[in-house]
C-alpha positions in Angstrom: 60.5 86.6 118.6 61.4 83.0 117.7 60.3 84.1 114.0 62.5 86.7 113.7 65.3 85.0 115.6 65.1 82.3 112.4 64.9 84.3 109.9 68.1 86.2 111.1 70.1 82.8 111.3 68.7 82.3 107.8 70.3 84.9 106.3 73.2 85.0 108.2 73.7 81.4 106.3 72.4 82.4 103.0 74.9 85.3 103.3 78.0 83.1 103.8 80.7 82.4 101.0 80.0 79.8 99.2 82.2 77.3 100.4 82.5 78.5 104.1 80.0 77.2 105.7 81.6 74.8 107.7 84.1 77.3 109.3 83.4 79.2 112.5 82.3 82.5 112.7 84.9 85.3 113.0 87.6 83.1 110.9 86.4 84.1 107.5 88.5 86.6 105.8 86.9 88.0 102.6 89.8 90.3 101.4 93.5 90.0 100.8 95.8 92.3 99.1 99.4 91.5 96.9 101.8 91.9 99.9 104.7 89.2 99.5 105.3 87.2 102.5 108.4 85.4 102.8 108.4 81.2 102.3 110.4 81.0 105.3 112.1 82.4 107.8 111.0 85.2 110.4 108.5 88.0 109.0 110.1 91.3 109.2 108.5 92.2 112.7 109.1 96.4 111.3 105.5 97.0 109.0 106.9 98.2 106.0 105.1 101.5 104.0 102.0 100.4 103.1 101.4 101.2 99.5 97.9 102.0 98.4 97.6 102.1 95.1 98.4 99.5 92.5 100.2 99.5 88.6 99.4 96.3 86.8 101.0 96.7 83.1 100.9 93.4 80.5 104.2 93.2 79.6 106.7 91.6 76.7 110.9 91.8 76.4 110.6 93.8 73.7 109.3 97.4 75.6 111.9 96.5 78.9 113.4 99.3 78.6 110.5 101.6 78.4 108.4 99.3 81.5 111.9 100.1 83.4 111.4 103.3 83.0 107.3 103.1 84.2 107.8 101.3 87.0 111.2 102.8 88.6 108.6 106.2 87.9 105.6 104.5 89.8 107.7 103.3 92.6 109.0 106.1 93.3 105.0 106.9 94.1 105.2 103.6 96.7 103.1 102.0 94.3 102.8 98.4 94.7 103.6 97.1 91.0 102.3 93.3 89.1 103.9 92.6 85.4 101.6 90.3 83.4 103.8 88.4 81.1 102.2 88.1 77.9 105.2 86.6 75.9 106.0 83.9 78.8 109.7 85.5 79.4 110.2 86.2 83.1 113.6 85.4 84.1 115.6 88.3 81.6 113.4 91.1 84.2 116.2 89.6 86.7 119.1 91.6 86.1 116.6 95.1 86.9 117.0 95.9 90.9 113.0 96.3 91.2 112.9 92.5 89.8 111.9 91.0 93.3 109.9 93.9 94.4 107.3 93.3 91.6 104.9 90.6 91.4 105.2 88.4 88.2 102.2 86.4 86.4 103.0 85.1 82.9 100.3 83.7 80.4 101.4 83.5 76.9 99.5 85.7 74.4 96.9 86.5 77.0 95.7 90.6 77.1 95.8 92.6 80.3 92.0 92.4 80.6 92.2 88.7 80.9 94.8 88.9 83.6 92.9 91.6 85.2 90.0 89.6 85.1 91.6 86.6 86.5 94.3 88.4 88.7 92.6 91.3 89.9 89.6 90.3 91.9 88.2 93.4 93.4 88.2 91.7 97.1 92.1 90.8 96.4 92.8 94.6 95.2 90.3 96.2 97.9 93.5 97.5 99.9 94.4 99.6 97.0 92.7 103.6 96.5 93.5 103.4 92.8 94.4 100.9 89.9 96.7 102.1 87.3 96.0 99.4 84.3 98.2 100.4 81.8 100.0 99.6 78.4 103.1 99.0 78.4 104.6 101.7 76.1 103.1 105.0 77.5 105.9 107.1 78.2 106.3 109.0 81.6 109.1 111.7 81.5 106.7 114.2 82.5 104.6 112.1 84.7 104.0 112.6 88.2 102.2 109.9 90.2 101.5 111.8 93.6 100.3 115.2 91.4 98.2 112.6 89.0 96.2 111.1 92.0 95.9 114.7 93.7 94.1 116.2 90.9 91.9 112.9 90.8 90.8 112.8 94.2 90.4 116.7 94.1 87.8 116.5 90.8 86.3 113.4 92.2 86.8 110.8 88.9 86.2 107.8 89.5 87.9 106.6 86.1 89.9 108.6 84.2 93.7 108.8 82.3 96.2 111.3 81.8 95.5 113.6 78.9 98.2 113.1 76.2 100.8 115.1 74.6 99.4 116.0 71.0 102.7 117.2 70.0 104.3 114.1 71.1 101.9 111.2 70.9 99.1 109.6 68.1 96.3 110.6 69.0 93.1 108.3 68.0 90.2 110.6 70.1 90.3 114.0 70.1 89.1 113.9 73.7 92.5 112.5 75.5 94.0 115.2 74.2 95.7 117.8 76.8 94.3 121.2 77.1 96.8 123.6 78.1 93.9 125.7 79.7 92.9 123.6 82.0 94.1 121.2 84.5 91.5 118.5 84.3 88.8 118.3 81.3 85.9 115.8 80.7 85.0 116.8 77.1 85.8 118.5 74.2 84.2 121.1 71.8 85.9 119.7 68.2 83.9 118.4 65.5 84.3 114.7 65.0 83.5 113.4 61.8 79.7 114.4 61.8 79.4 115.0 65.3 79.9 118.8 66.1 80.3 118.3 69.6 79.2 120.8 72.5 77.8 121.2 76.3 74.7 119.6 75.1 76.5 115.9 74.0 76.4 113.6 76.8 78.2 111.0 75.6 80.9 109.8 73.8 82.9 110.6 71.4 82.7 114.2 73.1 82.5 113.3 76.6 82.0 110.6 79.4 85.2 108.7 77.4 88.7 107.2 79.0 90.5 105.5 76.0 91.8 101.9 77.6 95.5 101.9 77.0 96.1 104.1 80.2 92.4 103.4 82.3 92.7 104.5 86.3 90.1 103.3 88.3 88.9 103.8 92.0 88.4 101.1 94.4 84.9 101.6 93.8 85.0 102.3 90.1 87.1 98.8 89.9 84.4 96.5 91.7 82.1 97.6 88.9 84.1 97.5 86.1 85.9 93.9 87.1 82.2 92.6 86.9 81.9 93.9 83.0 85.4 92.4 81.9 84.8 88.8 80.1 
């Protein structure tokens, strides 16, 4: 009994964040989310919507007008929405009414997988169902958030993107192409280059492939991936 009681307290301290074992049980928190809190002042005591998904897009002044566009789109959605500012400039997003409601990080010439890496810590984003980690010049006339994460949910994908436009966009893989016939695909029967593809290939270029300018991830997807980003 003893033996067992010790080798329950040793893991029990083995298993502890680094850095907390000084602090009493029950006052470790190991998540958090991006909810703004204000510097001062009373907290609104009404709990506001809670949003529970998350658009994080790497962002320069030059595509404003199309990232207006994206996010007035996402928060429509109640997405919670974080601009990584590759080119430094924050202050001309000002004059945009969303300005305040989005969370700002700038790092000049940084890409969005090193903020994501750095910014994005699965126990910081563990609030949010689904991370929308996109480029900053997709467009999104025809997009629709809430239909977009009902088809996701529906098919089970743990990562995927929104097929694209032939018609309307460059396509570098014939795979994120739409197919009118369908309302979700996960491969596709062209011939690339020397590969004849078919429902024998089980991999890509044919199928298993999300192209990274417009990645969604799960929660659980995310704590993987996060891991593989340098």
């Amino acid at each position: 009994m003893v033996l067992q009681y010790s080798r329950s307290k040793m893991c029990e301290t083995q298993c502890r964040a680094y850095g907390s074992e000084a602090l009493p049980r029950g006052i470790i928190s190991e998540t958090s989310d991006l909810e703004m809190r204000p510097l001062w002042g009373a907290q609104n005591k009404k709990k506001p919507k809670l949003s529970m998904n998350l658009l994080a897009i790497a962002v320069g002044i030059k595509q404003k007008e199309n990232v207006n566009k994206m996010v007035k789109k996402f928060l429509e959605s109640d997405f919670v929405v974080m601009l990584f500012h590759y080119d430094g400039i924050v202050d001309q997003w000002k004059d945009l009414e969303w300005n305040d409601r989005a969370i700002h990080v700038s790092a000049v010439n940084q890409t969005k997988w090193w903020f994501a890496k750095r910014f994005l810590h699965p126990d910081i984003v563990s609030e949010y169902g689904y991370i929308f980690l996109w480029d900053e010049d997709l467009g999104v006339d025809h997009f629709n958030a809430k239909r977009y994460l009902s088809i996701i949910k529906k098919e089970g994908l743990e990562i995927s993107q929104p097929a694209l436009d032939p018609e309307k966009s460059e396509l570098h893989h014939p795979i994120t192409a739409r197919d009118k016939n369908s309302t979700v695909h996960r491969r596709t029967y062209k011939v690339i280059g020397r590969t004849k593809c078919n429902e024998n290939n089980t991999g890509p270029p044919c199928t298993g492939f999300v192209e990274m300018m417009a990645p969604v991830f799960s929660r659980a997807s995310w704590r993987c991936s996060w891991h593989m980003i340098q």
